[in-house]
C-alpha positions as CSV (number, residue, x, y, z in Angstrom):
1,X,0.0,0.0,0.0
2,X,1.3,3.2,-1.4
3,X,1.2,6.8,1.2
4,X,0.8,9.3,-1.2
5,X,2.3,12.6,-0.3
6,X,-0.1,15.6,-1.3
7,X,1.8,18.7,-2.2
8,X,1.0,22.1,-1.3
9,X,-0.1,24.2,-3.6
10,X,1.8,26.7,-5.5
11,X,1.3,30.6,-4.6
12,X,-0.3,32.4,-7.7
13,X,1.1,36.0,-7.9
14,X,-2.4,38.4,-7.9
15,X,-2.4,41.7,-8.6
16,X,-5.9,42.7,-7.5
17,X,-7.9,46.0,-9.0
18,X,-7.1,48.3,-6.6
19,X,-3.2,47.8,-6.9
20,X,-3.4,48.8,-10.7
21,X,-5.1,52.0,-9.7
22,X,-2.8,52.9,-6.8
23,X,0.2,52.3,-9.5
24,X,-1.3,54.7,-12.4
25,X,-0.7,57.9,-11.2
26,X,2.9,57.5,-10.3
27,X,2.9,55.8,-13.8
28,X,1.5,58.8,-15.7
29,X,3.7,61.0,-13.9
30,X,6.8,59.3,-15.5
31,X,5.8,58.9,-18.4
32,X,5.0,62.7,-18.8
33,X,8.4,63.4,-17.4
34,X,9.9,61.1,-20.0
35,X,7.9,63.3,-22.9
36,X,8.8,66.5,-22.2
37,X,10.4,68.5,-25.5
38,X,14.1,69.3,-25.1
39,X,13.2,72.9,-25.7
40,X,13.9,75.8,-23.9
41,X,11.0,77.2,-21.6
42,X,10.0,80.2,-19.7
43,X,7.8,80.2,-16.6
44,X,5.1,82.7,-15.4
45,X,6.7,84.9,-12.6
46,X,5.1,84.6,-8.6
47,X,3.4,86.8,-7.7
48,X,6.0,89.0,-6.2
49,X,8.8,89.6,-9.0
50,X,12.7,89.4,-7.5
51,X,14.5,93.0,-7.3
52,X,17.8,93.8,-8.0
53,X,20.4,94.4,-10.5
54,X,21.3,91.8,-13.0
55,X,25.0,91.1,-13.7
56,X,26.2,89.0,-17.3
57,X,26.1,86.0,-16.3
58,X,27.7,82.6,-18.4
59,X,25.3,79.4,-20.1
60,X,26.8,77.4,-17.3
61,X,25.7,79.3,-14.0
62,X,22.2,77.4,-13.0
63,X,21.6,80.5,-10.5
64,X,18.5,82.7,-11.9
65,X,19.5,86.6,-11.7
66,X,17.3,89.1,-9.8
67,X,15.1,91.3,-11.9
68,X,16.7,94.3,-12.7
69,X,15.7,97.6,-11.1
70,X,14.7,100.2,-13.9
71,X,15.7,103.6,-13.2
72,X,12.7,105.8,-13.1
73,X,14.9,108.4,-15.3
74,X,16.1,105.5,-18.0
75,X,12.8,103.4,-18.0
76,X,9.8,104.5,-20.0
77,X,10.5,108.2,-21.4
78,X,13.9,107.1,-22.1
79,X,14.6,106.1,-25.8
80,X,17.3,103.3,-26.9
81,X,20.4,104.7,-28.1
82,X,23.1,102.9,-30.3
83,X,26.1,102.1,-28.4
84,X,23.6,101.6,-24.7
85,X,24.1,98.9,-22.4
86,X,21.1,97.1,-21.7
87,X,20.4,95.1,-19.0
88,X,17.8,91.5,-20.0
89,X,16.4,89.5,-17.3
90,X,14.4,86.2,-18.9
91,X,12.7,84.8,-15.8
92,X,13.8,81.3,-15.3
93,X,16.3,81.4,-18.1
94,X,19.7,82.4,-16.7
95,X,21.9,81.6,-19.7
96,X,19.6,84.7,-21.6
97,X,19.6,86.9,-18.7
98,X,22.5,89.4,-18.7
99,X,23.5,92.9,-20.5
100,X,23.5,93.4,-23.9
101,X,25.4,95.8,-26.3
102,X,23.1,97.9,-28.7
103,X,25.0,98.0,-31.9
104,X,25.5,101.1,-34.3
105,X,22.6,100.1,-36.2
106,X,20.6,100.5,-33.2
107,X,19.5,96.8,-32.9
108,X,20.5,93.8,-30.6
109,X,21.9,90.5,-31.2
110,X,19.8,88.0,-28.9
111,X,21.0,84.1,-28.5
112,X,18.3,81.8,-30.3
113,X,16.6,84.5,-32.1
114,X,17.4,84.1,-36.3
115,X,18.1,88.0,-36.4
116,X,19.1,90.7,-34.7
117,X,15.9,92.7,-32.9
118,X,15.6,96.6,-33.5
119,X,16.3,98.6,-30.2
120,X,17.1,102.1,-30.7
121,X,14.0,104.2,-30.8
122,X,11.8,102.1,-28.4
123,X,11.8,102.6,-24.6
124,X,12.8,99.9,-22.5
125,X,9.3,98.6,-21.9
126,X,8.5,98.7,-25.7
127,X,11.7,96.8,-26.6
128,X,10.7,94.2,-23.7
129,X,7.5,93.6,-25.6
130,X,9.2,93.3,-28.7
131,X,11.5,90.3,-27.2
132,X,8.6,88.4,-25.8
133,X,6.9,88.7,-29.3
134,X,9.9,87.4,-31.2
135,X,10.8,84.8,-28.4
136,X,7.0,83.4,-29.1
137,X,6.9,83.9,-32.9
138,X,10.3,81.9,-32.8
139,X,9.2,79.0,-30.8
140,X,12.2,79.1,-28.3
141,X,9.9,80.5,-25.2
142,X,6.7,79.4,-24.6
143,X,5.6,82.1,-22.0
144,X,8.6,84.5,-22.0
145,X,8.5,87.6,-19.0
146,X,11.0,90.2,-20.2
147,X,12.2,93.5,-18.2
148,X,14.7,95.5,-19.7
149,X,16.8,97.9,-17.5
150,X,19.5,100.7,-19.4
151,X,22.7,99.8,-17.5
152,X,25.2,102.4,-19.5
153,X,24.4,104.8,-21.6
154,X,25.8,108.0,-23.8
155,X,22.8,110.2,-22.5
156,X,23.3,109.3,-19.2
157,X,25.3,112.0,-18.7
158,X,25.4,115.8,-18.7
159,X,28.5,117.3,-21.0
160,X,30.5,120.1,-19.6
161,X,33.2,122.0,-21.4
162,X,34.4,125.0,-21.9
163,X,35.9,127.5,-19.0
164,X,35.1,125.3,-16.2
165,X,38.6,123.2,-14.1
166,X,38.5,119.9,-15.7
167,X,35.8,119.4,-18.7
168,X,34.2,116.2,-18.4
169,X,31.1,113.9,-19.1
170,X,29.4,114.3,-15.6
171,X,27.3,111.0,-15.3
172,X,24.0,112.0,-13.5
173,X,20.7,109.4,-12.4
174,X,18.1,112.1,-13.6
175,X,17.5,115.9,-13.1
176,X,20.1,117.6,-11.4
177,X,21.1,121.0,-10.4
178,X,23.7,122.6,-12.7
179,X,25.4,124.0,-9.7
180,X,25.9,120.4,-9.0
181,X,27.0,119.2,-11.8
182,X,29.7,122.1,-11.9
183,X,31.4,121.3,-9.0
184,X,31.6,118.1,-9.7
185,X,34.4,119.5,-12.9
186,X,35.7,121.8,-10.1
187,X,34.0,125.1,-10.7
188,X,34.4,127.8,-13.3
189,X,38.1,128.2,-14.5
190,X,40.1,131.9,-13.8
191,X,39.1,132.8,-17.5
192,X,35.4,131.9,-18.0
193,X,32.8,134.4,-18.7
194,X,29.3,135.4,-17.0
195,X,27.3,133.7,-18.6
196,X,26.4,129.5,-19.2
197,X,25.3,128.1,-22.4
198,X,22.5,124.9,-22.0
199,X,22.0,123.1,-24.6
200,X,18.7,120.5,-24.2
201,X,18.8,117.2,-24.9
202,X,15.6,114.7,-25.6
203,X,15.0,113.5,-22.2
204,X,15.3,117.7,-20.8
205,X,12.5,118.9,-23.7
206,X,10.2,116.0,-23.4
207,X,10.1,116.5,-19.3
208,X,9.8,120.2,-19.5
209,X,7.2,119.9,-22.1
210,X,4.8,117.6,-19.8
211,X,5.2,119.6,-16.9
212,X,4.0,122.8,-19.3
213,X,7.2,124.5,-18.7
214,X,9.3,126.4,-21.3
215,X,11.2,123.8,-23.4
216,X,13.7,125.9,-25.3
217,X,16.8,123.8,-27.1
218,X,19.2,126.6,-25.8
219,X,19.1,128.5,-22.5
220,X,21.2,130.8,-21.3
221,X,21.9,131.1,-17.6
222,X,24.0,133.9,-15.7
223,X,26.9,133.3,-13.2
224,X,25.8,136.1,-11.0
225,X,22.2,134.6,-10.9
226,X,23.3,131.2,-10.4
227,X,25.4,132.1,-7.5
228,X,22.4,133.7,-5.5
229,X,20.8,131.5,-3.4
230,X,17.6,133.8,-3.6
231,X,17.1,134.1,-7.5
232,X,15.1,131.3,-8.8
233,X,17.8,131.2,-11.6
234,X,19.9,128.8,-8.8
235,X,17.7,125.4,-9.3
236,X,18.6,125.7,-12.7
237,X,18.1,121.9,-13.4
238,X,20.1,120.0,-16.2
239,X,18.7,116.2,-17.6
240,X,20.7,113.2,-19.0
241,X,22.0,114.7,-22.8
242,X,22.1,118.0,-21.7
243,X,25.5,119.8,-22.8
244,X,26.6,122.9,-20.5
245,X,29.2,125.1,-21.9
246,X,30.4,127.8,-19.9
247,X,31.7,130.9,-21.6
248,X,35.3,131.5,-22.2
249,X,36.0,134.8,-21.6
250,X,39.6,135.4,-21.1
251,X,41.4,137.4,-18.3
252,X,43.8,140.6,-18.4
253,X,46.3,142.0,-15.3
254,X,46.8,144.9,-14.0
255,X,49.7,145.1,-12.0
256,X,52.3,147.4,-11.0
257,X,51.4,150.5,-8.8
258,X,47.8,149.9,-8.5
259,X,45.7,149.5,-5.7
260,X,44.2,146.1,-6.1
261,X,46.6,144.2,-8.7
262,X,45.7,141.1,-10.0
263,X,44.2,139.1,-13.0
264,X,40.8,139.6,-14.0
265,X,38.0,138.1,-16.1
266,X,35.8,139.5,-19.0
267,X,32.3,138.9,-18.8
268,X,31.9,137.7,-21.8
269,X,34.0,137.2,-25.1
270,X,32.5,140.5,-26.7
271,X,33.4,142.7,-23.5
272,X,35.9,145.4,-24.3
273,X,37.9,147.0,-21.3
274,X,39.8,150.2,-21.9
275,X,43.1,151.1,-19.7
276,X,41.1,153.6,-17.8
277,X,38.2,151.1,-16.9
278,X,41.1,148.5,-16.0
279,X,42.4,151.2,-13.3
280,X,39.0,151.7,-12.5
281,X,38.6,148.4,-11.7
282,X,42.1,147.5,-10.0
283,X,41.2,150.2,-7.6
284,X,43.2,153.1,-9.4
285,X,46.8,154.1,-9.5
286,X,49.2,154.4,-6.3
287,X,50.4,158.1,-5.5
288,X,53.9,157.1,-6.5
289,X,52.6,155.7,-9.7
290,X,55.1,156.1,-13.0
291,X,51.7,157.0,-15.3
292,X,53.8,158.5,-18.2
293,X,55.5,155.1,-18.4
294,X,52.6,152.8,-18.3
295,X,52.4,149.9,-21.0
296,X,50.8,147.1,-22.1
297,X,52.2,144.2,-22.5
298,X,50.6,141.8,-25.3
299,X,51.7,138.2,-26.4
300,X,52.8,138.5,-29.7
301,X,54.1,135.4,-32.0
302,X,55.9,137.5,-33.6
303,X,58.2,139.5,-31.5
304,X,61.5,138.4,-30.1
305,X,60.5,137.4,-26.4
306,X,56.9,136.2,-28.2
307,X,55.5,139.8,-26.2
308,X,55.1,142.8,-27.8
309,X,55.3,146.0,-25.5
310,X,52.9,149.4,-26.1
311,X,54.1,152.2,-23.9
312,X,51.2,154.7,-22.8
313,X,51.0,158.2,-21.3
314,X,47.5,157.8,-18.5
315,X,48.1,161.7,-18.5
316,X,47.6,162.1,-22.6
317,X,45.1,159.6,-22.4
318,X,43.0,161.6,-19.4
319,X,43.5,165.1,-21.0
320,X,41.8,163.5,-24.2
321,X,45.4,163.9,-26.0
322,X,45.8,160.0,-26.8
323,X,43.0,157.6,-27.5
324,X,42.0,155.1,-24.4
325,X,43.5,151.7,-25.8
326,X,41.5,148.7,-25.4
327,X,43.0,145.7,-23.7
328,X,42.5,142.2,-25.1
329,X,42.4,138.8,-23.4
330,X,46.0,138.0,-21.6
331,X,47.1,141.3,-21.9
332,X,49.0,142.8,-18.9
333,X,48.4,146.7,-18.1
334,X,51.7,147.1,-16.0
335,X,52.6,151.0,-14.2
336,X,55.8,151.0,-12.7
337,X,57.1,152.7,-9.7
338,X,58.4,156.3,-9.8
339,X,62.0,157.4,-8.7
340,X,63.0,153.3,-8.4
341,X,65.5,151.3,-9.4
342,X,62.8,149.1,-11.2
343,X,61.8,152.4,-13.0
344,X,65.2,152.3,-14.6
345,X,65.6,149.0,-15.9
346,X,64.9,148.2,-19.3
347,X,62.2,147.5,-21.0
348,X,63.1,143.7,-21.5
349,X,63.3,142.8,-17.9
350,X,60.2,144.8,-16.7
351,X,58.3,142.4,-19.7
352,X,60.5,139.6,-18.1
353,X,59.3,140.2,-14.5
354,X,55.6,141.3,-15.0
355,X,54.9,138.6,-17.1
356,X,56.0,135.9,-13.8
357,X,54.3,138.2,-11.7
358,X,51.0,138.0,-14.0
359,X,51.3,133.6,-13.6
360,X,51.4,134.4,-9.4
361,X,48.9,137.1,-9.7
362,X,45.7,136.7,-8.0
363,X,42.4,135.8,-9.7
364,X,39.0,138.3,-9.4
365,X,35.7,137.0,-11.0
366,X,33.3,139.9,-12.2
367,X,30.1,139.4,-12.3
């Protein structure tokens, strides 16, 4: 009689219903991972947009760059220039996000876009817009956010030149006062005039014009007015393109026996000063004043020193007996001592000696 051994039955593997349904969602969500086009994409900014200036970054950095702040004086009513700096911030795409070099032509070369994109012209908001558009007519962004900042720019400065201590490009963030931007070249020179020349730029007449105040292209502005603190004429403001030319004048000396001697400006290029009026306004002659032997001494190429020397008579010229010379710029009235050694030397030597004293002599602005 044969024992037969039952065996045990062996396990079926069962995957009931609800296993399959717990497993298709983690399913779908790798296969829609797996799917997804190797293209670049852009995605919609929170709620709250990240501040701050954006700095060229390379394709490698995975760090996104902070927005950019726009200036409130380079933003909207600021047009594009060739040769600006821009500033692009892509949300979400770092390797697009840095500054950008506006060519000549006025336009902008943009990685993944065919062609370059016109930028001169357009404000920074318009020329945002116009990136977005191309980005989505293009196919490379899906939902592209663009802000454009100008980082450097040509008319982001005032120009100064002329008779003021060291000409320069003054770079300015908006309006400014002149007075400001003045010291900031170290003041009028020892030969400017009395007067300032302003010319306007864009940014100066489109302001002006939408606050409904005059909007002349060229302004002139006195010294005298600028330098009192109670004449409106001292918050003279100046805008980004604005170029400020101060007049140059020129200066003459009067030294010698005189009672204030000293250098001292013209008002203006077209001002003519006689010998008289230059006594007049060095305070007059000393008592022990040489008049008969006054003369002028005037720079002259050609002359043997490179100064040419006129001998006058302030008696003949009083008494109506000679006429009242006119001085020009860098001339030096010089009136020598009476009964002195000095009186006797010649000629030469006095040119020689007033003509170091005149580089030593002290500077007076007339208003």
């Amino acid at each position: 009689m044969r024992i037969r051994r039952s065996r045990a039955p062996k396990p079926r593997l069962s995957i009931r219903k609800h296993q399959v349904f717990e497993a298709l969602p983690a399913l779908a969500v790798v296969f829609t991972v797996a799917s997804l086009p190797l293209c670049l994409k852009a995605q919609n900014p929170p709620q709250t947009a990240p501040q701050g200036p954006t700095s060229a970054q390379s394709a490698s950095t995975t760090t996104t760059p902070a927005a950019p702040t726009l200036s409130p004086d380079l933003s909207d009513g600021y047009p594009i220039n060739p040769d600006d700096v821009l500033d692009v911030y892509v949300y979400g795409v770092p390797e697009l996000s840095r500054e950008y070099a506006v060519t000549a032509a006025g336009t902008v070369n943009m990685p993944l876009l065919p062609k370059p994109i016109q930028a001169a012209g357009l404000s920074p908001e318009q020329f945002a817009r116009s990136l977005e558009e191309n980005f989505r007519e293009s196919g490379r962004l899906s939902r592209p956010q663009i802000t454009v900042a100008v980082r450097q720019s040509r008319r982001s400065v005032v120009t100064v030149d002329g008779a003021v201590k060291s000409p320069q490009a003054v770079p300015v963030m908006g309006r400014t006062r002149l007075l400001s931007v003045l010291s900031e070249c170290g003041g009028r020179a020892d030969d400017a005039g009395s007067t300032i020349t302003v010319s306007r730029g864009e940014l100066a007449m489109h302001d002006l014009s939408q606050e409904g105040e005059p909007a002349s292209p060229t302004t002139i502005v006195e010294f005298k007015k600028l330098m009192d603190g109670n004449d409106p004429a001292s918050k003279f403001d100046v805008w980004p393109g604005d170029r400020v030319s101060v007049e140059q004048a020129g200066l003459f000396y009067v030294l010698g026996q005189v009672n204030r001697p000293g250098g001292y400006n013209l008002k203006s290029a077209q001002e003519q000063v006689t010998v008289l009026e230059a006594f007049a306004i060095a305070g007059d002659i000393t008592p022990i004043a040489k008049a008969d032997k006054t003369m002028i001494i005037r720079k002259n190429a050609k002359a043997a020193n490179g100064r040419e020397e006129i001998g006058l008579n302030v008696k003949d010229i009083l008494y109506g007996r000679s006429p009242d010379r006119v001085l020009q710029a860098d001339d030096i009235l010089y009136v020598p001592v009476s009964g002195g050694k000095r009186a006797m030397r010649g000629a030469g030597a006095i040119a020689t000696t007033v003509a170091g004293a005149a580089g030593a002599a002290a500077i007076y602005t007339r208003f």
